[in-house]
N, C-alpha and C positions, 0 to 999 in steps of 0.2 A: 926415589920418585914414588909418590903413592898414584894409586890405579885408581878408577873411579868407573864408571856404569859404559861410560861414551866410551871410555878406551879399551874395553875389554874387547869387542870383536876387534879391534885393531893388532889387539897381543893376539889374539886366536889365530888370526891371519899372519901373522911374523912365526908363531912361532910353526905353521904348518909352511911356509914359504925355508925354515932352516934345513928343513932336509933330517933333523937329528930328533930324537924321543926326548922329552923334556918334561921335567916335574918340577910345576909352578907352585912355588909357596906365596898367599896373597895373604900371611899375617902382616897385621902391622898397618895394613890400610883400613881404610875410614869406609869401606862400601857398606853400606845396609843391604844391598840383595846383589845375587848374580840375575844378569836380567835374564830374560827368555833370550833363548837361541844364543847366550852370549859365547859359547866354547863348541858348538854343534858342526859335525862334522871335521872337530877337528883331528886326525890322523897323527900328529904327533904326540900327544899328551899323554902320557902316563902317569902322573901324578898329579895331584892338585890338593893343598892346602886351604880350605876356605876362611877367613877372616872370623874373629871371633865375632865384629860387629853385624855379619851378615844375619838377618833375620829369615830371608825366604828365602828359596829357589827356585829359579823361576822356569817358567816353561818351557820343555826341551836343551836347555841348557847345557846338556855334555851329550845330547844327543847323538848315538851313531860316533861317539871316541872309543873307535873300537881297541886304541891300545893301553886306555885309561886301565891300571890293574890297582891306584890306591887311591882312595877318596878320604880327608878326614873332613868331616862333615862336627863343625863344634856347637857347643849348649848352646848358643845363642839364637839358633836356628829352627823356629815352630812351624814352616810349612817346607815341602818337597811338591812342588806345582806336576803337575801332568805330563810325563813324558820325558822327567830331567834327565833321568842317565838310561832313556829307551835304548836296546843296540848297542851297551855297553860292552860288546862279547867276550873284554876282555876279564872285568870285574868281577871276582870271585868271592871276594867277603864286603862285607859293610857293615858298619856299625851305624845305629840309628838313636840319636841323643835324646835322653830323656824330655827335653823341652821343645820336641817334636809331637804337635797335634792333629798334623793333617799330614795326610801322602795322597797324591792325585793317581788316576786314572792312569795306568800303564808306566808308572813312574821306573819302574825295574824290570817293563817289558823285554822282551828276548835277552837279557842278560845271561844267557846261554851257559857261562861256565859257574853261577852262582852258586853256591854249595851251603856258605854260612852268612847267619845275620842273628847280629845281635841286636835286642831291644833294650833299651837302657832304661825307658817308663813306659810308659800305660796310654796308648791313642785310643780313643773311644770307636768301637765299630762302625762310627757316624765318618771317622775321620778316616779311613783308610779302606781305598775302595776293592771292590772284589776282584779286581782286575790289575791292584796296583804291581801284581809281579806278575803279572804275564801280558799278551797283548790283545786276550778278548777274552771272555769267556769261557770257551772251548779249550785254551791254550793256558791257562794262567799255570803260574808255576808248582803245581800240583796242591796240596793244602796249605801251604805255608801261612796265607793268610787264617784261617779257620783255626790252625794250631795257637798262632799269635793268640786270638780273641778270645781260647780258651785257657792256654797257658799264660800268659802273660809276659814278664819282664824275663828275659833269658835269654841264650845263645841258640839258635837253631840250625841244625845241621842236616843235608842231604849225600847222598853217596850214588846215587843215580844220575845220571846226566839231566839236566834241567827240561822238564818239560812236565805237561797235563798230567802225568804220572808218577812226579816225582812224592816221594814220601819223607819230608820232613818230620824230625824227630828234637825234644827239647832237651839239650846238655848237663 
């Protein structure tokens, strides 16, 4: 059975209704985006494979999965809308595909245990907001962003607990 836009809050809903941690692989289906708020608040998920067809991600999207710990996030995918995996507490690494242009606005907000991320291309400073790994200003996830714009495509790593202070460093 392939998945499609309508049915995703319906699986989000099943699968927080199972009681068990679940890691959803959605290769193989035809979706072009995950829509806004489609997996948000869901409490079971700890995994999630995205479709190579998917282009966007859309708003809020894994919002508040605080037991999400693996996202594969594929080439297909040129934006990360505002807020998709805000409250992620669980997510500790991420990889961000090269064919990624835009990151919105608190996209990686309080993702609390985040340590490493890798860049696999080059988003223009126009694309990836000041605030997209924390959740304002005051709190963003220490330099990460400012390191990215200087350093470029590479793995970045922290050793500090996440927060305004944290000091990323390139691998």
């Amino acid at each position: 059975m392939n998945a499609n836009g309508v049915m995703i809050p319906k699986i989000a809903d099943i699968l927080n209704d199972t009681g068990k941690y679940i890691s959803l692989n959605l290769s193989g289906n035809a979706l072009t985006t995950i829509p806004d708020e489609a997996f948000a608040e869901c409490k079971m998920l700890v995994g999630i494979t995205i479709p190579n067809s998917v282009t966007s991600i859309g708003e809020s999207a894994f919002y508040k999965c605080t037991k999400l710990t693996s996202v594969t996030i594929p080439n297909s995918v040129t934006s990360i809308e505002s807020s998709t995996f805000f409250s992620c507490t669980s997510l500790s690494n991420v990889t961000i595909p090269a064919s990624i242009t835009r990151i919105g606005s608190n996209a990686f907000g309080y993702c609390i245990v985040l340590t490493s991320v890798k860049f696999e291309g080059t988003i223009p400073s126009s694309g990836i907001d000041s605030n997209t790994f924390g959740s304002h200003e005051s709190n963003k996830i220490g330099d990460l962003r400012d390191k990215y714009l200087a350093g470029g495509i590479g793995t970045y790593k922290t050793t500090a607990p996440v927060n305004a202070r944290s000091v990323w460093t390139k691998q």
